[in-house]
Structures are given as structure tokens and as C-alpha cells.
N, CA, C and O of each residue as an XYZ file, in Angstrom:
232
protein
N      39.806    152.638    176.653
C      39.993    151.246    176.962
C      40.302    151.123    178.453
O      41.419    151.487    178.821
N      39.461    150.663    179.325
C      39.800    149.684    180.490
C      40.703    148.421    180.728
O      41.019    147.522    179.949
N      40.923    148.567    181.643
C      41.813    147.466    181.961
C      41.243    146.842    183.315
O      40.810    147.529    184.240
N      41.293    145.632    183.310
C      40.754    144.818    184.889
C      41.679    144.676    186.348
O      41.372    144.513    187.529
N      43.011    144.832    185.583
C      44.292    144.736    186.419
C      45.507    145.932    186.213
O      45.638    146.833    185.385
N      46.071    145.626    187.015
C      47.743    146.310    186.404
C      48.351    145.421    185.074
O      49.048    145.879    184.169
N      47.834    143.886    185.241
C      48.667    143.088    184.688
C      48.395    143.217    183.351
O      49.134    143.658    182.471
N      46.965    142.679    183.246
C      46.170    143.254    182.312
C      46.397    144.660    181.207
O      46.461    144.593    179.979
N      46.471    145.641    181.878
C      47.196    147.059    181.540
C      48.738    146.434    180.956
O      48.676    146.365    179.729
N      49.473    146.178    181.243
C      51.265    145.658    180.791
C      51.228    144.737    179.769
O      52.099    144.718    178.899
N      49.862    143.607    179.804
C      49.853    143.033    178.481
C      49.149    143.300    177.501
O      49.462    142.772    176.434
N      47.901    144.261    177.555
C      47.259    145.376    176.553
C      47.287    144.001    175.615
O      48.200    143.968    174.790
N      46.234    142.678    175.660
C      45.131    142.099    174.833
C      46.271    141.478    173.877
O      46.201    141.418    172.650
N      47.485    140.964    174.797
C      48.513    139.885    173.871
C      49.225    141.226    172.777
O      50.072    140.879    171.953
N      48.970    142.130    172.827
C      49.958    143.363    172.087
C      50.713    144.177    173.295
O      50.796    145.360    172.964
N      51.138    144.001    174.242
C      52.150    144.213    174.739
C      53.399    144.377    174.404
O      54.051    145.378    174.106
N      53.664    143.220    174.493
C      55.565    143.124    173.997
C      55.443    144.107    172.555
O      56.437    144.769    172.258
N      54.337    144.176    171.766
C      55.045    145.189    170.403
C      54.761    146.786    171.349
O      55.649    147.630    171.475
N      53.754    146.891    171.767
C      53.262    148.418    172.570
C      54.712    148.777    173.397
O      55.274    149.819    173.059
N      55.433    147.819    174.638
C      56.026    148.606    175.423
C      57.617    148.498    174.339
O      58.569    149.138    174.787
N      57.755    148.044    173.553
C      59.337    147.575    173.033
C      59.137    148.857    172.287
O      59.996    149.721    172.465
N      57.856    149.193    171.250
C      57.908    150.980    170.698
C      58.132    152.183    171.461
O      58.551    153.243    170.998
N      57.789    151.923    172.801
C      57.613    152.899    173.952
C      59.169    153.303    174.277
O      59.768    154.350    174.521
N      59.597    151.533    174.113
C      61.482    151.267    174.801
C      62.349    152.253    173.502
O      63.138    153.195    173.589
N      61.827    151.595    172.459
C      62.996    152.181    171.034
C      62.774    153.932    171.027
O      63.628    154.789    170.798
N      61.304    154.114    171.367
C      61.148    155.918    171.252
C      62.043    156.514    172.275
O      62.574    157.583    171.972
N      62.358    155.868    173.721
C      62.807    156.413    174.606
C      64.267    156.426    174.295
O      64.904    157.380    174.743
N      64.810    155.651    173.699
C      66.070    155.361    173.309
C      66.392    156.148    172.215
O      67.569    156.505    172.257
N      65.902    156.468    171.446
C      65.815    157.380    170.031
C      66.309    158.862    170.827
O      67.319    159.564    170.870
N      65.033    158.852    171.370
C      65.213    160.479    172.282
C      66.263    160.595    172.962
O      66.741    161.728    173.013
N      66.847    159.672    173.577
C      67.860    159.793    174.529
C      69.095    159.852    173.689
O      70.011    160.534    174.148
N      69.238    159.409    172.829
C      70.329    159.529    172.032
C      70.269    160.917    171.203
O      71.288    161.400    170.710
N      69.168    161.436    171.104
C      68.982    162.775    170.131
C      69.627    164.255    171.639
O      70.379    165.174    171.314
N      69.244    164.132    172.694
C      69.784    164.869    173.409
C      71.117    165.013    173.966
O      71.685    166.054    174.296
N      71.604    163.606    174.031
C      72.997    163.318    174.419
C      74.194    163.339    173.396
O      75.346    163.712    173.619
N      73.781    162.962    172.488
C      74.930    163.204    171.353
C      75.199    164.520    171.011
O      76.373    164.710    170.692
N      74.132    165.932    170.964
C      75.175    167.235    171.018
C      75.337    167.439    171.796
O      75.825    168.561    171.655
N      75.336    167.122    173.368
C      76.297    167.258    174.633
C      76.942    166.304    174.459
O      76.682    165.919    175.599
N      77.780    165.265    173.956
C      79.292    164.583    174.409
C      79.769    165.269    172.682
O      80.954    165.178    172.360
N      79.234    165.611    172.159
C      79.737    166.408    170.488
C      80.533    167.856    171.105
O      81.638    168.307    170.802
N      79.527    168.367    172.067
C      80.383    169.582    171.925
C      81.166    169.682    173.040
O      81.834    170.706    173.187
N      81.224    168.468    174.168
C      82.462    168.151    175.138
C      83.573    167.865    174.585
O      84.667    167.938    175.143
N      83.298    167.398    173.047
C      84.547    166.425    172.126
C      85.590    167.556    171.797
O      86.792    167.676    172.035
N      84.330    168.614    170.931
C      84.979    169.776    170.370
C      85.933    171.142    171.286
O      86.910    171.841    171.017
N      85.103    171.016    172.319
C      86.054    171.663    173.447
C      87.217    171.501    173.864
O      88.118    172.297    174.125
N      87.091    169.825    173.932
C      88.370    169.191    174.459
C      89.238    169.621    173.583
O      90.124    170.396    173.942
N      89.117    169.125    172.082
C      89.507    169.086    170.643
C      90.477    170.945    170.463
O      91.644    171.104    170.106
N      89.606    171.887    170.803
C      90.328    173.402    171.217
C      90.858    173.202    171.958
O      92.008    173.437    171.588
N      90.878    172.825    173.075
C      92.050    173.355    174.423
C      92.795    172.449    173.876
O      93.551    173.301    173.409
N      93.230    171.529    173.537
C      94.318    170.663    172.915
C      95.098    171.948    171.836
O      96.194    172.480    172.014
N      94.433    172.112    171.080
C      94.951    172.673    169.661
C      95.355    174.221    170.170
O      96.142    174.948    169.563
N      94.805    174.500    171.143
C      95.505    176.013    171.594
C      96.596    175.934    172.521
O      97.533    176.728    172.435
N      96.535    174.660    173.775
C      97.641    174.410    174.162
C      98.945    174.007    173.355
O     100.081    174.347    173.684
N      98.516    172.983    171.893
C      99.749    173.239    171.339
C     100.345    174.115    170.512
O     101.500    174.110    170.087
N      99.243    175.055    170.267
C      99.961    176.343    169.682
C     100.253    177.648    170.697
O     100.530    178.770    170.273
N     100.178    177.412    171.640
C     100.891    178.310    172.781
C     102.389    177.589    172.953
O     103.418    178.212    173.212
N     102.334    176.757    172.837
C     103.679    175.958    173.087
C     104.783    175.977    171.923
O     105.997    175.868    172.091
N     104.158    176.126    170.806
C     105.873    176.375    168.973
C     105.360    177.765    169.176
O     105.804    178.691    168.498
């Protein structure tokens, strides 16, 4: 498929807004699939040095 413009290309034949909003939710999906076991296992770290500092301490 051709396109005549850039603009043309961004509104892809009045199916735009559903084309780039799937593009938006996939990117968002993904971004949340990589970031949540990095702040998970920042949690759990934290979560040990807590629990060993207070058992160095009784």
C-alpha cells in the first residue's frame, strides 16, 4: 500500500485512530512486561536489606 502524503500515511484510509491506538496499547503492554520485573526485584532487594538489617540488630 502507497500512500500520497505523510498525512495520508497517519490516517491509513479513515482507519487510523484504530491502527495507531493498537500500535499505542502494544507499546504500553511491552513496556509494562519489561519494567515490572525490574521495580519487582528492586522491591525484593529492598524487602532483604530491611529484613537482614533487622535481624543483625535482636
Amino acid at each position: 500500500m502507497s500512500f500520497e502524503s505523510f498525512s495520508d500515511f497517519l490516517v491509513m484510509g479513515k482507519h487510523g485512530l484504530y491502527v495507531w491506538s493498537a500500535y499505542g496499547i502494544c507499546f504500553i503492554v511491552l513496556a509494562i512486561n519489561v519494567l515490572t520485573p525490574f521495580f519487582a526485584r528492586r522491591r525484593y532487594l529492598q524487602q532483604e536489606a530491611r529484613r537482614l538489617r533487622r535481624e543483625s540488630i535482636t
